[in-house]
C-alpha positions, 0 to 999 in steps of 0.5 A, spaced: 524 335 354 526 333 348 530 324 348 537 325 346 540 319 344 547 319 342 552 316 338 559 316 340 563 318 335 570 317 336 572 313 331 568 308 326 561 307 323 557 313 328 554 317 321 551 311 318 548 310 325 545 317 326 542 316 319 538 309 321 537 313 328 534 318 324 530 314 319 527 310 324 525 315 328 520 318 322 517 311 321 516 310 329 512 318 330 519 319 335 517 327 332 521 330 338 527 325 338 534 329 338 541 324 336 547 327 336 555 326 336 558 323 342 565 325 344 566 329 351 562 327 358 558 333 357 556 330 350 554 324 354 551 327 360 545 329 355 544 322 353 538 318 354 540 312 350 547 310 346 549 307 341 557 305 341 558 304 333 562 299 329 570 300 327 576 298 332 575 297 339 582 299 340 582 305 337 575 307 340 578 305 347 585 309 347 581 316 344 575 314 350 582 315 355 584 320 352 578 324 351 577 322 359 571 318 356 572 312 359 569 312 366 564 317 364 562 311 359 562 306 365 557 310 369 553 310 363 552 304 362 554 299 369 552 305 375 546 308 371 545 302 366 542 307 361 540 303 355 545 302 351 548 298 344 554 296 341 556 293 334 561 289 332 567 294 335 561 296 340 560 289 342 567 288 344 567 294 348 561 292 352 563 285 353 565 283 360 571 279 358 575 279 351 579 274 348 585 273 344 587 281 347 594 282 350 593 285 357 593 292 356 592 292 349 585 296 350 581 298 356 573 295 357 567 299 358 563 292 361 555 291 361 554 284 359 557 279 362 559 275 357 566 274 353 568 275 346 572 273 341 575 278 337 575 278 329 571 270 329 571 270 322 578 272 320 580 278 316 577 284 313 578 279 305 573 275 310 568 279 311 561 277 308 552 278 308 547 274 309 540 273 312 539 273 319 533 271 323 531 275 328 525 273 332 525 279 336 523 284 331 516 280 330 513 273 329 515 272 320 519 278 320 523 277 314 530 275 315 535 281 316 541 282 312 546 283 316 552 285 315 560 282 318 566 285 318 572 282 321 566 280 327 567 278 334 562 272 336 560 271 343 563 265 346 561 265 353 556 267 357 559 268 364 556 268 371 551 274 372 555 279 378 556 285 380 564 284 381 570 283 377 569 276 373 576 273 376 576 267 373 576 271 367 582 276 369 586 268 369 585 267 362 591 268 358 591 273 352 584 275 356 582 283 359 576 283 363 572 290 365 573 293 371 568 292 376 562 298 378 556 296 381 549 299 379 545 304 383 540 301 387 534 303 383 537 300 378 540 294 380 534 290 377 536 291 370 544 289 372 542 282 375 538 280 370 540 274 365 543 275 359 539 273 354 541 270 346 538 274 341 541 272 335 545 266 332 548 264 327 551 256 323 558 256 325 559 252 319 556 256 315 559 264 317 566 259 316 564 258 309 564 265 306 568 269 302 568 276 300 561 278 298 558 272 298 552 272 301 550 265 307 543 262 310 544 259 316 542 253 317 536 251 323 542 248 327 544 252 334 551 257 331 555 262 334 551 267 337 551 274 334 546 278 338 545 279 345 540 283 351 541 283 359 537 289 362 538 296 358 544 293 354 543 290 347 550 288 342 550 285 337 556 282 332 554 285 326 553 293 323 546 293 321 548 301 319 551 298 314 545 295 311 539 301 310 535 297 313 533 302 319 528 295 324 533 294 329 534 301 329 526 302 330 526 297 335 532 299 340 528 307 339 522 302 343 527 300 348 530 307 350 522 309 350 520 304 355 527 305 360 524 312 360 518 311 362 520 306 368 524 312 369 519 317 370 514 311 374 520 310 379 519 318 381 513 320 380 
């Protein structure tokens, strides 16, 4: 049976996502990988991994629930804890808590159990680029040119667990994901940690204008990138950049959830 990795495409950046997905799988020998556009739960269902693209995070939740997509998306991510990344609006989408959000305004999926803070770095005239290091591609892998449009950072990293994060739900202008609990083969990936995987100057991002490139500074900064268990976000749109190695090194993280998955049953 061919991989099938899905792109959910209710609205945002999903093309220039499959267009990476694809370059990536030639450059890594993923021959009889398929990656196609994510907008029923059939569509879904056939998914082996799942990217939530770049764009806006309201816009992206109200068609979910519309399309009767919303649940199915929590199964996906919180129950069967299917690998899964989310940029930018994704990363939102995913967190367990966001902030500065009006209850009601949006609905979560959930999956990281970290909270948000919505458009960190201002308004779409604020956005800018600029060498991201990322030590999870590789020891001296050059920097990668990430790419920041009205980004969310995540501000807090909450207390692993597998109910509702109530003190969360407390906060004022602050939404929390409904709680789902993961399936006993699975319950591992959903108790493991949350682990920082990219950071960026606070000062430096402030800084910035439109175009202008960056490069942060070795002091410790806003975190940009996170990993727990199958589930991967990261502030930044590098499907917005034509460089395809975050891509290449996700396409590794689906084939190693699928082996797990074939040694649990064998």
């Amino acid at each position: 049976m061919p991989v099938t990795v899905g792109v959910l495409a209710l609205q945002g950046a999903f093309v220039e996502h499959i267009k990476l997905l694809k370059t990536a799988a030639e450059q890594e020998g993923f021959a009889d990988w398929q990656f196609i556009e994510v907008r029923t739960p059939q569509e879904l269902e056939k998914c082996d991994g799942l990217v939530l693209p770049g764009g806006e995070s309201t816009t992206m939740s109200l068609v979910a629930a519309r399309s009767n997509l919303l649940e199915p998306l929590r199964e996906f991510v919180k129950v069967r804890r299917r690998p899964t990344w989310g940029t930018c609006a994704g990363l939102i989408l995913l967190a367990e808590s966001a902030n500065k959000t009006k209850k009601g305004g949006q609905e979560l999926i959930g999956g990281l159990d970290v909270r948000v803070n919505r458009n960190h770095f201002g308004r779409q005239t604020e956005s800018f680029q600029g060498p991201l290091d990322l030590p999870f591609l590789g020891e001296n892998a050059p920097p990668f040119p990430a790419v920041f449009i009205r980004a969310p950072i995540v501000e807090c990293i909450l207390p692993t667990q597998s109910g509702i994060q109530e003190e969360e739900s407390q906060r004022e202008d602050t939404i929390i994901a409904p709680s789902r609990k993961a399936r006993n083969s699975v319950a591992d990936a959903a108790n493991s940690d949350v682990e920082v995987m990219a950071t960026l100057s606070g000062p430096a991002a402030r800084h910035a204008t439109q175009g202008r490139a960056i490069s942060p500074d070795h002091e410790l900064g806003d975190v940009v990138a996170v990993r727990q268990g199958n589930v991967f976000g990261t502030s930044f749109h590098p499907e917005l950049t034509g460089d395809a190695r975050i891509h290449a090194w996700w396409l590794h993280q689906v084939e190693d959830d699928l082996k797990r998955r074939q040694k649990r049953s064998s």
